[in-house]
mmCIF file of the N, C-alpha and C atoms, coordinates in Angstrom:
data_MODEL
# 
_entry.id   MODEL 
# 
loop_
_atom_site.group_PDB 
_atom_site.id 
_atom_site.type_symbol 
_atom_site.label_atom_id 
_atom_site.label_alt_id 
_atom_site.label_comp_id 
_atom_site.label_asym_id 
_atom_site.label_entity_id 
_atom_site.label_seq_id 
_atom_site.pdbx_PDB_ins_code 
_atom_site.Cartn_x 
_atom_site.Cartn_y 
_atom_site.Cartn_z 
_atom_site.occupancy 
_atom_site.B_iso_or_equiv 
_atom_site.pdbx_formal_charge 
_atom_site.auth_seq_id 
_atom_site.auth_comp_id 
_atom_site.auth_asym_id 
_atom_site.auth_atom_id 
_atom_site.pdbx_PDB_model_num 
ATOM 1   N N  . UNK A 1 1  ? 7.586   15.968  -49.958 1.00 0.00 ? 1  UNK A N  1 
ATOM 2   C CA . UNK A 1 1  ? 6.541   16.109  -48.984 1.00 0.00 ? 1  UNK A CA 1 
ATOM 3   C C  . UNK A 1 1  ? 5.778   14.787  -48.868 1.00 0.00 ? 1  UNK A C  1 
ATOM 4   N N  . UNK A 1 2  ? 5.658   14.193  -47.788 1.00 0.00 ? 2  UNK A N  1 
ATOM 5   C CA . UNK A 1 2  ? 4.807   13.002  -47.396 1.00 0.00 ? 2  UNK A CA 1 
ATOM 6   C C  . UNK A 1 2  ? 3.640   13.203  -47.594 1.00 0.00 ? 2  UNK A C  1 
ATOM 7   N N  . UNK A 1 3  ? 2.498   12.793  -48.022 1.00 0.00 ? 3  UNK A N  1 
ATOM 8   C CA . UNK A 1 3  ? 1.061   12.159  -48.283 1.00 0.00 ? 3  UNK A CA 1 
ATOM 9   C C  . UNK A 1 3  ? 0.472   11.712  -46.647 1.00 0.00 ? 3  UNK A C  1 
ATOM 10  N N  . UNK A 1 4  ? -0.667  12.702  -46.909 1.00 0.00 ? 4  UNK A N  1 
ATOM 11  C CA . UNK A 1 4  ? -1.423  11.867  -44.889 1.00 0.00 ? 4  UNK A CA 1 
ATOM 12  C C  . UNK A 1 4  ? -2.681  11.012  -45.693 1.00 0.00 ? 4  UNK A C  1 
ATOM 13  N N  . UNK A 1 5  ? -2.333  10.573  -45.048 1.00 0.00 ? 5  UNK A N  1 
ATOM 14  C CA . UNK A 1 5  ? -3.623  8.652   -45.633 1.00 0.00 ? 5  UNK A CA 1 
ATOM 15  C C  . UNK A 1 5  ? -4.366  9.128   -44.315 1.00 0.00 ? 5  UNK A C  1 
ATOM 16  N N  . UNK A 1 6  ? -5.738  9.480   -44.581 1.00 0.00 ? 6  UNK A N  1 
ATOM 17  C CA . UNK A 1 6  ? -6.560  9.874   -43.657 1.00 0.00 ? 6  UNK A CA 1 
ATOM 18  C C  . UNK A 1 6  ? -7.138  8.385   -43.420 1.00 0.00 ? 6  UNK A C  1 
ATOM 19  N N  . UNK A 1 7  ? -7.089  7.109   -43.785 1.00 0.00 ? 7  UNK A N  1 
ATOM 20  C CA . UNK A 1 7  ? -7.652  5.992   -43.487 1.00 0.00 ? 7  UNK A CA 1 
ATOM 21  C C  . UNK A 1 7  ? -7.118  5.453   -42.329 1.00 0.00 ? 7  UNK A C  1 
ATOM 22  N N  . UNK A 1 8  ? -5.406  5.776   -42.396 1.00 0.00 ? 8  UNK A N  1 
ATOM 23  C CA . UNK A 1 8  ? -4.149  5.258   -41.669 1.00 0.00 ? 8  UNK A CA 1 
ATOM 24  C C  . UNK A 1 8  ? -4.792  5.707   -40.340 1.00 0.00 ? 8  UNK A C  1 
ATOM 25  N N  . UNK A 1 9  ? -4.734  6.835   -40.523 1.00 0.00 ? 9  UNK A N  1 
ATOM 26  C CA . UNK A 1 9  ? -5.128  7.932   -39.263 1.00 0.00 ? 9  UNK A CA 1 
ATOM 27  C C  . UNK A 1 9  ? -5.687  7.303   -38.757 1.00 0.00 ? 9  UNK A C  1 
ATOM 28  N N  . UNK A 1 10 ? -7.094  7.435   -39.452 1.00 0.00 ? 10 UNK A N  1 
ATOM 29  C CA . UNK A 1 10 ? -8.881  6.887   -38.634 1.00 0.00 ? 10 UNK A CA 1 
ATOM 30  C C  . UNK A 1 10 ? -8.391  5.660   -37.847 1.00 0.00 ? 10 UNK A C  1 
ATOM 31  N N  . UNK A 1 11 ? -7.464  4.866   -39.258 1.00 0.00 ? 11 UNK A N  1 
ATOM 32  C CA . UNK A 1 11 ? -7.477  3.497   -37.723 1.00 0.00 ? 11 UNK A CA 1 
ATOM 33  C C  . UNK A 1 11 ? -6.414  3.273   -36.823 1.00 0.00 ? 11 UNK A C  1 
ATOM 34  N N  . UNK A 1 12 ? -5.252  4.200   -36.491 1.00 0.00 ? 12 UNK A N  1 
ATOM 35  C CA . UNK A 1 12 ? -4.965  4.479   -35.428 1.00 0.00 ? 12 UNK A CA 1 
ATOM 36  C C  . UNK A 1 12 ? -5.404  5.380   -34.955 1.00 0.00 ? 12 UNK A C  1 
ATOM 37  N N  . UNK A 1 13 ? -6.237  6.380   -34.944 1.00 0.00 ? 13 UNK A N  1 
ATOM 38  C CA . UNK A 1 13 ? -7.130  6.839   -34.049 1.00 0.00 ? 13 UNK A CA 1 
ATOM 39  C C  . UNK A 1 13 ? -7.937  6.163   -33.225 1.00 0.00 ? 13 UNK A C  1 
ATOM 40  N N  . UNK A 1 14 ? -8.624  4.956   -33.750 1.00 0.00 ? 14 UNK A N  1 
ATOM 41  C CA . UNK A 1 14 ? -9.831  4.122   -33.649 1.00 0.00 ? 14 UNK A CA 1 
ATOM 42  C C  . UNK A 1 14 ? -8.743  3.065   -32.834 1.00 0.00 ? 14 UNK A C  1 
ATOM 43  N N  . UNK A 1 15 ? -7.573  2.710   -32.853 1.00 0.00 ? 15 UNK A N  1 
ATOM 44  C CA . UNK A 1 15 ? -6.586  1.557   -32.146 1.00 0.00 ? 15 UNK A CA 1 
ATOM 45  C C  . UNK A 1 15 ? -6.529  2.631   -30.403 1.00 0.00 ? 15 UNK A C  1 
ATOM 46  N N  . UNK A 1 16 ? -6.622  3.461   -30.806 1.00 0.00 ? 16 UNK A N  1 
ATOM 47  C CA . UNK A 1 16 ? -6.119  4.485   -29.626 1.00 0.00 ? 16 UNK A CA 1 
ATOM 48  C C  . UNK A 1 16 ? -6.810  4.042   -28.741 1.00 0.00 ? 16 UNK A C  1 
ATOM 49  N N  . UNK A 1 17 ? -8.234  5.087   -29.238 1.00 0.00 ? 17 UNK A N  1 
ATOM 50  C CA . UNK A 1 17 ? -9.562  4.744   -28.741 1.00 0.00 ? 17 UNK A CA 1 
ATOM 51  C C  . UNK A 1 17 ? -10.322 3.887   -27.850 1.00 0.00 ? 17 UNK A C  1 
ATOM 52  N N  . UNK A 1 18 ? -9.396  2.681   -28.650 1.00 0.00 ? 18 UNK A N  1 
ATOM 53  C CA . UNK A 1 18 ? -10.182 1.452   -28.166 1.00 0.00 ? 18 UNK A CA 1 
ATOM 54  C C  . UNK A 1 18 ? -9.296  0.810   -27.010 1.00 0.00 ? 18 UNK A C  1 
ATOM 55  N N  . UNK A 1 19 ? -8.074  1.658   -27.244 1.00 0.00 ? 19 UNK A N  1 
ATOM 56  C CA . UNK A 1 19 ? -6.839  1.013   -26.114 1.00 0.00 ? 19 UNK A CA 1 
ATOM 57  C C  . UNK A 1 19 ? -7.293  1.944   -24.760 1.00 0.00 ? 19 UNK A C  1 
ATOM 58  N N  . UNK A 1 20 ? -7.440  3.256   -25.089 1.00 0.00 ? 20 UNK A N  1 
ATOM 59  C CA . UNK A 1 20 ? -7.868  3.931   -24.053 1.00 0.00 ? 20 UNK A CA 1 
ATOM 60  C C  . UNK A 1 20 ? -9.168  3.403   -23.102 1.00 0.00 ? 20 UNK A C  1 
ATOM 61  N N  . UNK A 1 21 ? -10.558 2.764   -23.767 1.00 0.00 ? 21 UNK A N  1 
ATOM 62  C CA . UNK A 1 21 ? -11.633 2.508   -23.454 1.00 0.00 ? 21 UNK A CA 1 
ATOM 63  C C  . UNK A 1 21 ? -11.015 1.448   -22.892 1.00 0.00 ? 21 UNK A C  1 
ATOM 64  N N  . UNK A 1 22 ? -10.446 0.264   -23.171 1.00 0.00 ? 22 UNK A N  1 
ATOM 65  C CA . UNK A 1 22 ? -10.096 -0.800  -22.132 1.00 0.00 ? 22 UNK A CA 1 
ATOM 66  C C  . UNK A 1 22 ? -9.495  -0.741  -20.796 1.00 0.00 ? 22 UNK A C  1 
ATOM 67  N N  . UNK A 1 23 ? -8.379  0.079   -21.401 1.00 0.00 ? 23 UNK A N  1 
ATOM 68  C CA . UNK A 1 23 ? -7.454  0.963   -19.893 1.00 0.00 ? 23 UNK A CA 1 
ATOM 69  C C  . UNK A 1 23 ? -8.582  1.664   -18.602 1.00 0.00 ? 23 UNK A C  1 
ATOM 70  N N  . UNK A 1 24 ? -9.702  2.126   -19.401 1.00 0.00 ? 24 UNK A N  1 
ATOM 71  C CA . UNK A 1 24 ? -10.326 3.201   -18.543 1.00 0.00 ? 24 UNK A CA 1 
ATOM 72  C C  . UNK A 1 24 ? -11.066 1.687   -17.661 1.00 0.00 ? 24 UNK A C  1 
ATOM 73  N N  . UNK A 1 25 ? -11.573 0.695   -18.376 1.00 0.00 ? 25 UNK A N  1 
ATOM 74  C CA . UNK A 1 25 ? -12.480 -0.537  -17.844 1.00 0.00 ? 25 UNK A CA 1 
ATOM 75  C C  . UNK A 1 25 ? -11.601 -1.021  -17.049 1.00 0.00 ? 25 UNK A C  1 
ATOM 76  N N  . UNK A 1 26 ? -10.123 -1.138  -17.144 1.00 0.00 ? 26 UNK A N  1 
ATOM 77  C CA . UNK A 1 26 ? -9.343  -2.167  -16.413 1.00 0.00 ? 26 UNK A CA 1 
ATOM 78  C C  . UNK A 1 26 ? -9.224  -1.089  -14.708 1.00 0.00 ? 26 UNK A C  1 
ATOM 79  N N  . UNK A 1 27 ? -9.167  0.081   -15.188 1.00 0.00 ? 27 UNK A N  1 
ATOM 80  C CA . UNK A 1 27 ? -8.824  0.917   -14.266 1.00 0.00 ? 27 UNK A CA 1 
ATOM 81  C C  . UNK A 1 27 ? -9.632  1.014   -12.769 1.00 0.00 ? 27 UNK A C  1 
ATOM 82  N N  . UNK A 1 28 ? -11.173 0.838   -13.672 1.00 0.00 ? 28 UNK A N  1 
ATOM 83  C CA . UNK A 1 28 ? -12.411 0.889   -12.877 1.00 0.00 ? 28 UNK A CA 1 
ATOM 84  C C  . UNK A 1 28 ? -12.625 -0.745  -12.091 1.00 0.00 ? 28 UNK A C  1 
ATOM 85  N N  . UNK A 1 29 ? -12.348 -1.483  -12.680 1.00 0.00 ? 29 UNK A N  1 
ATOM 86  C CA . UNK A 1 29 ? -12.137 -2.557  -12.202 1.00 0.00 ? 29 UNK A CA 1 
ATOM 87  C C  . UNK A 1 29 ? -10.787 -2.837  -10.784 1.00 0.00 ? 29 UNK A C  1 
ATOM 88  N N  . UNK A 1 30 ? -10.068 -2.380  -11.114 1.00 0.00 ? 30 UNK A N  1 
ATOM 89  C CA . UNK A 1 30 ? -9.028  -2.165  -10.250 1.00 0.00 ? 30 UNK A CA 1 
ATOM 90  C C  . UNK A 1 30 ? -8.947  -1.360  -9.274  1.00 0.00 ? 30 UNK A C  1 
ATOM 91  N N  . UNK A 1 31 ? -10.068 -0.335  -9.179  1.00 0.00 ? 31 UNK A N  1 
ATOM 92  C CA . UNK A 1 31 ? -10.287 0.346   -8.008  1.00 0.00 ? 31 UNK A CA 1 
ATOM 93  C C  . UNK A 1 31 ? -10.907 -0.273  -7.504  1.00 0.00 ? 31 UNK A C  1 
ATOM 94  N N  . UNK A 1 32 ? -12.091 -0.727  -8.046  1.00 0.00 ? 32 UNK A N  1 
ATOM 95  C CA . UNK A 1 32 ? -13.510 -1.531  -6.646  1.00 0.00 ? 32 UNK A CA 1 
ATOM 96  C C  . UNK A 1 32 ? -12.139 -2.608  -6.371  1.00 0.00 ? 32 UNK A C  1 
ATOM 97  N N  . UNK A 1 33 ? -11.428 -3.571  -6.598  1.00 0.00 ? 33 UNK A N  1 
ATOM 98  C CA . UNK A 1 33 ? -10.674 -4.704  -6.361  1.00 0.00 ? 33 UNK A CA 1 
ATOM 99  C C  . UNK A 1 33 ? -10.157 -4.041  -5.003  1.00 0.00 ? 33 UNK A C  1 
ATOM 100 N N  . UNK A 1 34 ? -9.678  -2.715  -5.257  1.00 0.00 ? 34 UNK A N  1 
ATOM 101 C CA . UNK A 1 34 ? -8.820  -2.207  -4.292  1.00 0.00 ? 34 UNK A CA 1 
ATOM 102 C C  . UNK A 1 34 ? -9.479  -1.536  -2.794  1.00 0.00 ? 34 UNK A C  1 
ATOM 103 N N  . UNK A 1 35 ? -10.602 -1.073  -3.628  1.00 0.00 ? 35 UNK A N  1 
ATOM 104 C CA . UNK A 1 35 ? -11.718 -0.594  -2.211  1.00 0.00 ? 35 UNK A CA 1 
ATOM 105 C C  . UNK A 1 35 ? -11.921 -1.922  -0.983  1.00 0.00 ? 35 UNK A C  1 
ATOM 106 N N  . UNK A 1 36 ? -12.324 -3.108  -1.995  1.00 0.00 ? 36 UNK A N  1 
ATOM 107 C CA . UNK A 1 36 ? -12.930 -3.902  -1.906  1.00 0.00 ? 36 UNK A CA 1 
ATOM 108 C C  . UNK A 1 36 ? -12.090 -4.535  -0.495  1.00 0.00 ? 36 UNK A C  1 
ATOM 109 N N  . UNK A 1 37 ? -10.426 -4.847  -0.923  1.00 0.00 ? 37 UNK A N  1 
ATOM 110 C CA . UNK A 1 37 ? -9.485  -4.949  -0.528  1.00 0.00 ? 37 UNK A CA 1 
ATOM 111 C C  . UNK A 1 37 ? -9.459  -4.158  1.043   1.00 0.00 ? 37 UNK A C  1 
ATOM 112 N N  . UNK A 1 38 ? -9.399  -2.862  0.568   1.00 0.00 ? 38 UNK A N  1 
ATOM 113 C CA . UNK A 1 38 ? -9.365  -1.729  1.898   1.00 0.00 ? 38 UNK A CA 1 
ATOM 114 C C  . UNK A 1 38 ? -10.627 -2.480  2.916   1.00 0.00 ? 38 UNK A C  1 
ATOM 115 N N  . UNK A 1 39 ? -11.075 -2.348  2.398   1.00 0.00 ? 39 UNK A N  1 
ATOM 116 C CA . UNK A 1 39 ? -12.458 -2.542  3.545   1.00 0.00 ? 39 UNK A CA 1 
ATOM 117 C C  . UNK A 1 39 ? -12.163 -3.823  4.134   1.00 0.00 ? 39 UNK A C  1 
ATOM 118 N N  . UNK A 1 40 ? -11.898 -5.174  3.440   1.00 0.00 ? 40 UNK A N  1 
ATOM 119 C CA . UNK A 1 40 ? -11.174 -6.479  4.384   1.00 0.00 ? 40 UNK A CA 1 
ATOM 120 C C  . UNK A 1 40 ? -10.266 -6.312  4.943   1.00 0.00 ? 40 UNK A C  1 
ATOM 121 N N  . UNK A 1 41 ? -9.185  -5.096  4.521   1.00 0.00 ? 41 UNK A N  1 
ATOM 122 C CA . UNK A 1 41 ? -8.307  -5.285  5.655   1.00 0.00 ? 41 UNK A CA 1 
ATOM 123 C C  . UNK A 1 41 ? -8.738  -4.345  6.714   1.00 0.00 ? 41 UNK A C  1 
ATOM 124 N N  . UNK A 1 42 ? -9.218  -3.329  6.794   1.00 0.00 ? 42 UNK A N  1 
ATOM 125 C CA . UNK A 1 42 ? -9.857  -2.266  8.037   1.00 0.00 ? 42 UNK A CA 1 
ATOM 126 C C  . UNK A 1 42 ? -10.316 -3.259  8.861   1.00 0.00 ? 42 UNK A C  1 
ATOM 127 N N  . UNK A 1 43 ? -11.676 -4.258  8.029   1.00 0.00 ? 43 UNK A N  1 
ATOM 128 C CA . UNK A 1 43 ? -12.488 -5.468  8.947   1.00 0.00 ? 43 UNK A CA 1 
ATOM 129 C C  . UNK A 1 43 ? -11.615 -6.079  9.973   1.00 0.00 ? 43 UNK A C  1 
ATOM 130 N N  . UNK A 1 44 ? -10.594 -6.662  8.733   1.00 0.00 ? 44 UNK A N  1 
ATOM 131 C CA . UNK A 1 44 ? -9.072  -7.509  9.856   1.00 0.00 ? 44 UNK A CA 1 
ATOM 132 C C  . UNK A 1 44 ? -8.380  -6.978  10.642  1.00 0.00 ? 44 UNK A C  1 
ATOM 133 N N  . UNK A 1 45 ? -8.091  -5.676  10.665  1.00 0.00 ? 45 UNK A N  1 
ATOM 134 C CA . UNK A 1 45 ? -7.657  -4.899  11.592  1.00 0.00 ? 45 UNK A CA 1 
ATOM 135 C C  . UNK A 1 45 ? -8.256  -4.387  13.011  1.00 0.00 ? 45 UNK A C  1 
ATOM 136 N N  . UNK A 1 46 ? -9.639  -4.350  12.587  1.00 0.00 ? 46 UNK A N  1 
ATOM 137 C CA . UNK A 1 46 ? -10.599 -3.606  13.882  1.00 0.00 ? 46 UNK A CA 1 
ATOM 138 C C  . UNK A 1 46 ? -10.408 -5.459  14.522  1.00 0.00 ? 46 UNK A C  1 
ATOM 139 N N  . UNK A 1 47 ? -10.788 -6.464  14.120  1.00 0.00 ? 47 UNK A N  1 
ATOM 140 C CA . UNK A 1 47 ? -10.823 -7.931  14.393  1.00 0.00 ? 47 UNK A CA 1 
ATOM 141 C C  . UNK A 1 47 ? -9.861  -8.420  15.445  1.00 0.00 ? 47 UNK A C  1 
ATOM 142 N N  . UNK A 1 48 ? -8.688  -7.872  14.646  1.00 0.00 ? 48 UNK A N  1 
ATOM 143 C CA . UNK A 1 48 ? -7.124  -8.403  15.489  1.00 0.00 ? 48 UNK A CA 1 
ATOM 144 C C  . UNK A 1 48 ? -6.813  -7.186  16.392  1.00 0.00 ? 48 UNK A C  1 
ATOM 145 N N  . UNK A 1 49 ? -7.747  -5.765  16.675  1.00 0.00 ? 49 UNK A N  1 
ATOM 146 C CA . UNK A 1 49 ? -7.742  -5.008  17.696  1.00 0.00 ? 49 UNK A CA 1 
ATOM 147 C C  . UNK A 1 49 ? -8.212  -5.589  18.693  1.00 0.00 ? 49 UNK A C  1 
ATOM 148 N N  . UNK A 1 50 ? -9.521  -5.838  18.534  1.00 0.00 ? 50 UNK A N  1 
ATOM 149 C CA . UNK A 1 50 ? -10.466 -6.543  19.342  1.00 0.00 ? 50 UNK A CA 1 
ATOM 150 C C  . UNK A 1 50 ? -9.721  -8.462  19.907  1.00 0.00 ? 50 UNK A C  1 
ATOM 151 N N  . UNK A 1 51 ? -9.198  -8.720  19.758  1.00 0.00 ? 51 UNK A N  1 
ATOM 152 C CA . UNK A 1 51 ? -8.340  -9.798  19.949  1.00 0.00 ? 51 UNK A CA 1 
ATOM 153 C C  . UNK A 1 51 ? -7.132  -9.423  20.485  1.00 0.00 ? 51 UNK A C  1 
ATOM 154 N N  . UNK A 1 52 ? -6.518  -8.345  20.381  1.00 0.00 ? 52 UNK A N  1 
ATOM 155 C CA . UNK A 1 52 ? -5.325  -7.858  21.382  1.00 0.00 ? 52 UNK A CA 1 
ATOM 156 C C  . UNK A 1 52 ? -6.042  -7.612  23.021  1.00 0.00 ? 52 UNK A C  1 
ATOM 157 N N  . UNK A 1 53 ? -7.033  -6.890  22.122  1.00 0.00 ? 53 UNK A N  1 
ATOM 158 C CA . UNK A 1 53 ? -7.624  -6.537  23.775  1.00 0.00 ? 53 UNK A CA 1 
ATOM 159 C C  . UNK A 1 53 ? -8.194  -7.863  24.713  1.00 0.00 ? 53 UNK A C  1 
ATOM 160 N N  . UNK A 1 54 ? -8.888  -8.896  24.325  1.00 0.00 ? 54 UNK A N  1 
ATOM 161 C CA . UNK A 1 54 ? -9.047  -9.746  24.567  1.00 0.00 ? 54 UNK A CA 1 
ATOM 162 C C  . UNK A 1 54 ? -7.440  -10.400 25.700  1.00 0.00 ? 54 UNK A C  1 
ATOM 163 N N  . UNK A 1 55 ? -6.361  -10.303 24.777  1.00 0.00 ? 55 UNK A N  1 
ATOM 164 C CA . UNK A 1 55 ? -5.609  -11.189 25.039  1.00 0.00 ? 55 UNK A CA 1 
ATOM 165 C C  . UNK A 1 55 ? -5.028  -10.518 26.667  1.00 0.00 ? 55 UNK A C  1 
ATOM 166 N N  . UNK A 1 56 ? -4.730  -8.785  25.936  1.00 0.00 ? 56 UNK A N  1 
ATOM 167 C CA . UNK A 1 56 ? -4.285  -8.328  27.387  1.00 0.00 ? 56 UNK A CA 1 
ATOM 168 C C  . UNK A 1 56 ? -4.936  -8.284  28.223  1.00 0.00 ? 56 UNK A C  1 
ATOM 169 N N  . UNK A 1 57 ? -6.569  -8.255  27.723  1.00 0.00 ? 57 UNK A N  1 
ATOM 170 C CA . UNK A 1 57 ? -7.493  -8.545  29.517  1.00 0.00 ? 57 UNK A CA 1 
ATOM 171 C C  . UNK A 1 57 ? -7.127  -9.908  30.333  1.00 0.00 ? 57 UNK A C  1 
ATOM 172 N N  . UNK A 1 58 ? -6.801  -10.735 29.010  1.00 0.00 ? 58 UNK A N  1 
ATOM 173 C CA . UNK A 1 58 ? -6.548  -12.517 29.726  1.00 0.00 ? 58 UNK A CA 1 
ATOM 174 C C  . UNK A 1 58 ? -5.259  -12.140 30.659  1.00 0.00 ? 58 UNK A C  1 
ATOM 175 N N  . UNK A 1 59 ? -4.169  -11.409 30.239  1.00 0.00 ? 59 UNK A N  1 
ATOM 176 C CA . UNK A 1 59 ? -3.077  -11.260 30.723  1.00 0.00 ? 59 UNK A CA 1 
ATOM 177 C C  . UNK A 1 59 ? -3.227  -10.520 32.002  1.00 0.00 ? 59 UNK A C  1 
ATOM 178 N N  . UNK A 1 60 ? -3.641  -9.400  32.148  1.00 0.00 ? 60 UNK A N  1 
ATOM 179 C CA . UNK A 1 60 ? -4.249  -9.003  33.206  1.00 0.00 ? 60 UNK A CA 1 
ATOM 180 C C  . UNK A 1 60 ? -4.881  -9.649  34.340  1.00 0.00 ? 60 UNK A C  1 
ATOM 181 N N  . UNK A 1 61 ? -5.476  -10.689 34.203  1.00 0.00 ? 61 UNK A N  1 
ATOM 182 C CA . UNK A 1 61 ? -6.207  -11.221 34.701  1.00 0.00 ? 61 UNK A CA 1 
ATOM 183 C C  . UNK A 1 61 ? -5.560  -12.044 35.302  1.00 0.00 ? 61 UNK A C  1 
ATOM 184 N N  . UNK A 1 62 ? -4.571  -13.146 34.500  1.00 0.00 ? 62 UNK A N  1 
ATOM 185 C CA . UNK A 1 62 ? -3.668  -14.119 34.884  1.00 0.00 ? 62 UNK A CA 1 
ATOM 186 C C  . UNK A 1 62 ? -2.601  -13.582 36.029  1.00 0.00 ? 62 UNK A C  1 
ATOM 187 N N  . UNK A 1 63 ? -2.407  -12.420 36.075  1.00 0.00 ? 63 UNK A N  1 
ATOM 188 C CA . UNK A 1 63 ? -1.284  -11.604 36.379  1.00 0.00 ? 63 UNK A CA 1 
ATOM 189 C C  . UNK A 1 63 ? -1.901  -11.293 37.681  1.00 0.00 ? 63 UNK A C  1 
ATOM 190 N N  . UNK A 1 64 ? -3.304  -11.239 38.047  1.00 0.00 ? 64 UNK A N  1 
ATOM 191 C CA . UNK A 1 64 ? -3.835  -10.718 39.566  1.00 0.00 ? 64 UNK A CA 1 
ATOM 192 C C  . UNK A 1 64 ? -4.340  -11.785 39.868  1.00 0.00 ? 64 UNK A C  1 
ATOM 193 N N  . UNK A 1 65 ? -4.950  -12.705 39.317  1.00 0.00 ? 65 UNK A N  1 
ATOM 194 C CA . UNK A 1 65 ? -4.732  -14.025 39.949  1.00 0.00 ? 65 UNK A CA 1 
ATOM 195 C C  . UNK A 1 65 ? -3.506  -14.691 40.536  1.00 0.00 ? 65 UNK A C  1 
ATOM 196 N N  . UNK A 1 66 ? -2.481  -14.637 39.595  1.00 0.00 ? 66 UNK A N  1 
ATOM 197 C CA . UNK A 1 66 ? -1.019  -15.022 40.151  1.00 0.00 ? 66 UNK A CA 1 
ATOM 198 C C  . UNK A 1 66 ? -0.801  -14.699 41.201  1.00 0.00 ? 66 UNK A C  1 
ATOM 199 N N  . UNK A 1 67 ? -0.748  -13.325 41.342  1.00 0.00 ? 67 UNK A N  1 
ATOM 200 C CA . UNK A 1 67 ? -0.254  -12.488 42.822  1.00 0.00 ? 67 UNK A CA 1 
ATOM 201 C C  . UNK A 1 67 ? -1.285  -12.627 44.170  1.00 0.00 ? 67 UNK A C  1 
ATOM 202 N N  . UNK A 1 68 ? -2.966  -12.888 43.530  1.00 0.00 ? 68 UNK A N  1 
ATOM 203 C CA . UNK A 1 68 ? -3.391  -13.099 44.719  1.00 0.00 ? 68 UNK A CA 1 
ATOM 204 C C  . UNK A 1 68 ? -2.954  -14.818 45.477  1.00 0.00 ? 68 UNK A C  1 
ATOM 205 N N  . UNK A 1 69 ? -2.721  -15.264 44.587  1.00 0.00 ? 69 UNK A N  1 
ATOM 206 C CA . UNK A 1 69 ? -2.245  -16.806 45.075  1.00 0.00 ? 69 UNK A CA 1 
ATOM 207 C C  . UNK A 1 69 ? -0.730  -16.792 45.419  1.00 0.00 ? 69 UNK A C  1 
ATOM 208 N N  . UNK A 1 70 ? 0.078   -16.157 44.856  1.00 0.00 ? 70 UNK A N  1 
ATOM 209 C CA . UNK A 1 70 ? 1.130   -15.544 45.831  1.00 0.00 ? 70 UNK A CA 1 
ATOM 210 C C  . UNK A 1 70 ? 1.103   -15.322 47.218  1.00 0.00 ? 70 UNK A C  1 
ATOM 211 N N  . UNK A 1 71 ? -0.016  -13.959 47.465  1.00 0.00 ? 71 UNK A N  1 
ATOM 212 C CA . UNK A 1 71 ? -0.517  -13.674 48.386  1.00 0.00 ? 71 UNK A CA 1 
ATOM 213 C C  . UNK A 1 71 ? -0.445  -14.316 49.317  1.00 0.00 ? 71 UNK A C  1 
ATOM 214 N N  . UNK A 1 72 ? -2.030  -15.609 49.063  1.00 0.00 ? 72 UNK A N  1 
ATOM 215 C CA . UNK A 1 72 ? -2.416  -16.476 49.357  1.00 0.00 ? 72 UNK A CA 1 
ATOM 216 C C  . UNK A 1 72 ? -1.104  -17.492 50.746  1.00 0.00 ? 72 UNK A C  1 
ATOM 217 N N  . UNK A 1 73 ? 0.022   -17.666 49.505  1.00 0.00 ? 73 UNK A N  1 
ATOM 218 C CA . UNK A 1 73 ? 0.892   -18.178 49.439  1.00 0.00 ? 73 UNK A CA 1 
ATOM 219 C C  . UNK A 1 73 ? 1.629   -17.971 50.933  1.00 0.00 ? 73 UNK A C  1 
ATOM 220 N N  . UNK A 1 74 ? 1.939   -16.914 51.244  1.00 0.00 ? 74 UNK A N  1 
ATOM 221 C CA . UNK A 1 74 ? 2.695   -16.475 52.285  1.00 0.00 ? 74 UNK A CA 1 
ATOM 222 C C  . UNK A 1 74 ? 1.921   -16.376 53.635  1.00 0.00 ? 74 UNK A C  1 
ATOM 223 N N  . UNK A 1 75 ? 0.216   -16.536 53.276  1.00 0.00 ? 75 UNK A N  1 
ATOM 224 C CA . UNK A 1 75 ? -0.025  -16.556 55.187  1.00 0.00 ? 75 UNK A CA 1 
ATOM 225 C C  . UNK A 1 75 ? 0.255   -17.539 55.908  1.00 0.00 ? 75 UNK A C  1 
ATOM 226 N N  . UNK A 1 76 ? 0.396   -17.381 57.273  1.00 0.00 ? 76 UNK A N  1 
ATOM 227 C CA . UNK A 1 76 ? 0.933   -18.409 57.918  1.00 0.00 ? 76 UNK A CA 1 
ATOM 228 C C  . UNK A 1 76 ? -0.203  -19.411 58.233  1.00 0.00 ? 76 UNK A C  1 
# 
C-alpha cells in the first residue's frame, strides 16, 4: 500500500491553484483584447459603409452627368 504525503498534495494543490488563478487573469485579459478588437472592427466597418456609399453616390453622379453631356452631345 502506498503512503499519501499530505505535503506533496498541499503543493500540488497550491501548483494547481496558482495555474488556475493565472489562466483565469490571462482569460480576462483576453476578452477585453477581444471586445476591444470587436468594437474597432464594427467602427471600421460602419467607416468603409459610409465610404461605399460615398463612392456609389460619386458613381451615380458621374454616370448622369455623362449622359447629360451625351445628351448635350447630339443636339443639332
Amino acid at each position: 500500500m502506498t503512503e499519501f504525503d499530505i505535503e506533496q498534495f498541499e503543493a500540488r494543490l497550491k501548483a494547481l491553484v496558482d495555474a488556475y488563478e493565472r489562466l483565469k487573469t490571462d482569460y480576462r485579459s483576453l476578452q477585453a483584447t477581444l471586445e476591444a478588437e470587436q468594437r474597432k472592427n464594427e467602427h471600421t466597418r460602419q467607416r468603409l459603409g459610409r465610404i461605399i456609399e460615398r463612392i456609389r453616390a460619386l458613381e451615380t453622379q458621374a454616370e448622369d452627368s455623362g449622359s447629360d453631356n451625351n445628351y448635350r452631345g447630339s443636339e443639332p
